[in-house]
C-alpha positions as CSV (number, residue, x, y, z in Angstrom):
1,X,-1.5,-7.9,7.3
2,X,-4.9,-9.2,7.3
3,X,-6.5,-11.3,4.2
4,X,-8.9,-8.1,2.8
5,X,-5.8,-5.7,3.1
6,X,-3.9,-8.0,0.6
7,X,-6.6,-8.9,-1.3
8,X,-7.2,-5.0,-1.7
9,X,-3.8,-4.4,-2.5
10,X,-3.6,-7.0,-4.6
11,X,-6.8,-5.7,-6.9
12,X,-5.8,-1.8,-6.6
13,X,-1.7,-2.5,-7.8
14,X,-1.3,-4.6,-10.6
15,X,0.1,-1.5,-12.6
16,X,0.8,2.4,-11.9
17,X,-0.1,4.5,-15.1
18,X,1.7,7.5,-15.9
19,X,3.9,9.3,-18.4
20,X,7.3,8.5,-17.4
21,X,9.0,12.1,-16.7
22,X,12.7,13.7,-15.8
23,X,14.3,12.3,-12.9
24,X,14.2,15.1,-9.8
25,X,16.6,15.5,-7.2
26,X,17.6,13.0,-4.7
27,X,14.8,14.0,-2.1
28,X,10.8,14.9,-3.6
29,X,7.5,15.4,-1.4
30,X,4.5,15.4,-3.3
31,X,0.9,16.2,-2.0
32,X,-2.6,14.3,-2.7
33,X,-5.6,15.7,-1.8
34,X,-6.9,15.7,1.0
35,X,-10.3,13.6,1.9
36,X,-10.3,11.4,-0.9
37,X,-10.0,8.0,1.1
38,X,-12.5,5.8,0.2
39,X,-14.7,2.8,2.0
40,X,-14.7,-0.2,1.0
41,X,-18.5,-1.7,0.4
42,X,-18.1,-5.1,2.1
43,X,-21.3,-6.3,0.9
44,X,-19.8,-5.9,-2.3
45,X,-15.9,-7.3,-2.2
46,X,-17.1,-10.3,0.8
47,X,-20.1,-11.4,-0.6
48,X,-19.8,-14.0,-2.9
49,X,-16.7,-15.1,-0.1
50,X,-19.3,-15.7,2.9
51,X,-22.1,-16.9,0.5
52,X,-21.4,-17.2,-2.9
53,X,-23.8,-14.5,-2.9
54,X,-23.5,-11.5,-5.8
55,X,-24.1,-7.9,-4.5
56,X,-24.8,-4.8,-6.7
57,X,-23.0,-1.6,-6.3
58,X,-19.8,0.4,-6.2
59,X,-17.0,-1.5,-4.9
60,X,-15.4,1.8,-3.1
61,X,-17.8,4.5,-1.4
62,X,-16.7,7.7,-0.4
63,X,-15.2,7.7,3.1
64,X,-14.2,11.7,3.4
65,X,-14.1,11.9,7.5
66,X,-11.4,8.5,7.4
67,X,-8.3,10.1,8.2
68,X,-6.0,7.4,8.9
69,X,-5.7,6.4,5.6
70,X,-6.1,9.8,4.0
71,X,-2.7,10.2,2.7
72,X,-1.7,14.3,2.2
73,X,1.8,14.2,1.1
74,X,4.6,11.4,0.3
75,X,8.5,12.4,0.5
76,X,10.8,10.1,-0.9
77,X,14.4,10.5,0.2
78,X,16.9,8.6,-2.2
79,X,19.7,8.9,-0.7
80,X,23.2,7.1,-1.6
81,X,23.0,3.9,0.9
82,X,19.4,4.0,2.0
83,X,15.9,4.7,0.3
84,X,13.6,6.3,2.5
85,X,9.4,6.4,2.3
86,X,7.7,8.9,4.4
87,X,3.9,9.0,4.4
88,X,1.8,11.9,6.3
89,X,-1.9,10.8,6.8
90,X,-4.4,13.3,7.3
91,X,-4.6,12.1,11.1
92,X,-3.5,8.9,12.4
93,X,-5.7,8.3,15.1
94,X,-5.8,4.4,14.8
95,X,-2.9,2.2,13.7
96,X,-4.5,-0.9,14.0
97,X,-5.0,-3.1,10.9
98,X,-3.2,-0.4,9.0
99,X,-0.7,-1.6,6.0
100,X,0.9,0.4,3.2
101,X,2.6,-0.8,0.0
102,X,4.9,0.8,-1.6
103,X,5.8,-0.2,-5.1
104,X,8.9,0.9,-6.5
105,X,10.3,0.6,-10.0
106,X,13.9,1.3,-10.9
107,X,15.6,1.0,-14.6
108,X,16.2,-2.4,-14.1
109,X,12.8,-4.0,-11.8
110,X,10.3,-3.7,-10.0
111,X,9.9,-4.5,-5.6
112,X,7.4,-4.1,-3.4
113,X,8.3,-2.7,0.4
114,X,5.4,-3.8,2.6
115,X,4.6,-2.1,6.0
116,X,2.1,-2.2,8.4
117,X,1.0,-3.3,11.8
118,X,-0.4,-7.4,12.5
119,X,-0.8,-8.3,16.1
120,X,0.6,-4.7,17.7
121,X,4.0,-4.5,16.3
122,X,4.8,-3.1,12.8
123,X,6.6,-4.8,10.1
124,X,8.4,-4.4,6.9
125,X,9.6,-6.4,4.3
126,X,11.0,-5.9,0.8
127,X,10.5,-8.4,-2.2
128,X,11.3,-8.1,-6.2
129,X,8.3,-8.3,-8.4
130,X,8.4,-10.8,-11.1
131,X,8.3,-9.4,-14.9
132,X,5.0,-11.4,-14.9
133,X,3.2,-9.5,-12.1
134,X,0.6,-10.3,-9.3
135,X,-0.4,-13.7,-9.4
136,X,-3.8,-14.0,-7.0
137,X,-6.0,-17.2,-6.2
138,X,-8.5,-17.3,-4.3
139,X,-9.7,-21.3,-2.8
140,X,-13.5,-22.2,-1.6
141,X,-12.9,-21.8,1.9
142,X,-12.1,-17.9,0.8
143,X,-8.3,-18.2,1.4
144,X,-6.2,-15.4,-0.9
145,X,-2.8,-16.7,-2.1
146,X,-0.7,-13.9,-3.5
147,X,2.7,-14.8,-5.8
148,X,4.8,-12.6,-6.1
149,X,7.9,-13.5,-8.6
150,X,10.9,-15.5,-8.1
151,X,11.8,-16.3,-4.4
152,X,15.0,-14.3,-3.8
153,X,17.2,-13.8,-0.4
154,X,15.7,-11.4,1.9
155,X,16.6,-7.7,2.3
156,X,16.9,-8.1,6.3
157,X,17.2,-4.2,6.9
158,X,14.9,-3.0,5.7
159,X,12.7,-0.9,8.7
160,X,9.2,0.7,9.0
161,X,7.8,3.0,11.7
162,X,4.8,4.5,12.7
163,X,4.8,8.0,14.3
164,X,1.4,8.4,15.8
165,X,2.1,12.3,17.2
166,X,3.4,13.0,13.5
167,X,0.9,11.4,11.5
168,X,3.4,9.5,9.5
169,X,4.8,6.0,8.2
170,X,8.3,5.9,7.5
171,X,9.9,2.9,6.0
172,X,13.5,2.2,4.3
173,X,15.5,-0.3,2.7
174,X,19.0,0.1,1.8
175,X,19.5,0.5,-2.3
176,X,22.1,-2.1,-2.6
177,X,18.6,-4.5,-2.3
178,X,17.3,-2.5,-5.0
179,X,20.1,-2.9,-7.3
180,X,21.7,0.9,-6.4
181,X,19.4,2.3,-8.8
182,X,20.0,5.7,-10.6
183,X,16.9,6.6,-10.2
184,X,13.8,5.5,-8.5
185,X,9.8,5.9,-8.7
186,X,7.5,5.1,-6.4
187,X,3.6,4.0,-6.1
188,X,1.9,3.4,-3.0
189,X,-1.5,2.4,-1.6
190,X,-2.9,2.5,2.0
191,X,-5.4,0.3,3.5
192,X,-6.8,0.1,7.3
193,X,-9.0,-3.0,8.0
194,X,-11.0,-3.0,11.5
195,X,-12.1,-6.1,13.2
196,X,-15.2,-5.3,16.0
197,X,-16.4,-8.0,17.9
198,X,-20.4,-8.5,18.4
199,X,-21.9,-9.5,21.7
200,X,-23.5,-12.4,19.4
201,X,-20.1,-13.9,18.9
202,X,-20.0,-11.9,15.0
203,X,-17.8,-9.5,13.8
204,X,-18.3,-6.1,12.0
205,X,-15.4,-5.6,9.3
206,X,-15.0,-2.3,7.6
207,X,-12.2,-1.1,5.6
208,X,-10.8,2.0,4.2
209,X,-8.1,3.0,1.5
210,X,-6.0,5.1,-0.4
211,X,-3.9,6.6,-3.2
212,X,-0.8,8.6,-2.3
213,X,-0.4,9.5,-5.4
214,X,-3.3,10.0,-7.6
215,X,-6.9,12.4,-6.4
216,X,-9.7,9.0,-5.4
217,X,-8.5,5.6,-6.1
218,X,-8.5,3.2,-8.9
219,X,-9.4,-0.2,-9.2
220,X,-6.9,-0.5,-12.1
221,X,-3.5,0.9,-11.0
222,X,-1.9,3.1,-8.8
223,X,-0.7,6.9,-9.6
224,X,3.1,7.1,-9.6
225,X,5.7,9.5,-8.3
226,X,8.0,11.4,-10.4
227,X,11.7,9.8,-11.4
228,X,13.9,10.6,-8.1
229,X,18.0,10.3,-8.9
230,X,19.8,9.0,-6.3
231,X,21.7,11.5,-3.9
């Protein structure tokens, strides 16, 4: 996952705001709206990283032909051994530099399942969040550290996989990483970075992201799904 996507993620998830509600049944799709990806103004979120230059402007521009990011429904399948995350895009037409997090909180904590693709092959990976949240830094030469919590044994089954033909993302984790949870919730953001070289020896860099559960996105938190109850 390249440094923007997790500085991105790192700005857009630091807290998912909404009225908790009844737990559903063990398997819930929910739709977002379609076109409501937006662009990320890089002359905005990498200036003062390049120069120490300040830019004015909206961080996030309106980016309604992306499609790969454009997130139209989520489907979260809690079953008794294995949670799994299924998200459609709008049209996945490029996978590369594409990354989703999913956060999911459970009556007893928080973890984040990571997927996305760095170098041609996708990967996953599943982590508990600390009580005391994201930690970022950011050092002169423009380097992002992310903390997340306590350092805890890996889940090493956890699995992700892209289904260009489908337009989907579907990663899972067992729940005995999660703690077999009664119930789960889930947030989730998606973010495509895109490296093009220059004849000049530069590079253009342009990124794109998305709520999958809330209409637009927020700098402040992500929209969350409803309470699913394990099958």
């Amino acid at each position: 996952m390249s440094r923007l996507a997790t500085r991105l993620l790192a700005v857009l998830a630091p807290a998912a705001l909404l009225l908790p509600a009844a737990a559903h049944a063990d398997q819930v799709s929910v739709d977002d709206a379609a076109g409501d990806a937006k662009a990320v103004n890089m002359a905005v979120a990498l200036g003062g990283l390049l120069d120490g230059s300040t830019q004015d402007g909206p961080l996030l521009l309106d980016a309604a032909a992306e499609t790969s990011t454009d997130v139209v429904r989520t489907t979260i399948d809690h079953a008794r051994k294995r949670l799994t995350l299924t998200v459609q895009l709008r049209d996945l037409v490029d996978t590369d530099g594409h990354s989703v997090e999913f956060r999911i909180f459970t009556p007893e904590g928080r973890y984040a399942l990571t997927a996305g693709v760095v170098d041609g092959r996708t990967m996953a990976d599943l982590f508990p969040l600390g009580r005391s949240g994201t930690s970022v830094s950011v050092s002169e030469d423009g380097t992002v550290t992310v903390t997340e919590g306590p350092v805890t044994k890996p889940c090493r089954t956890v699995r992700a996989r892209y289904d260009v033909a489908a337009d989907t993302l579907t990663a899972s984790a067992p729940t005995s990483c999660l703690g077999s949870p009664k119930w789960v919730q889930v947030a989730a953001g998606v973010s495509r970075t895109k490296v093009t070289p220059q004849a000049d020896g530069s590079a253009n860099l342009a990124s794109w992201v998305d709520d999958a559960f809330r209409g637009g996105v927020s700098l402040n938190s992500l929209g969350r799904s409803p309470k699913v109850r394990r099958g």
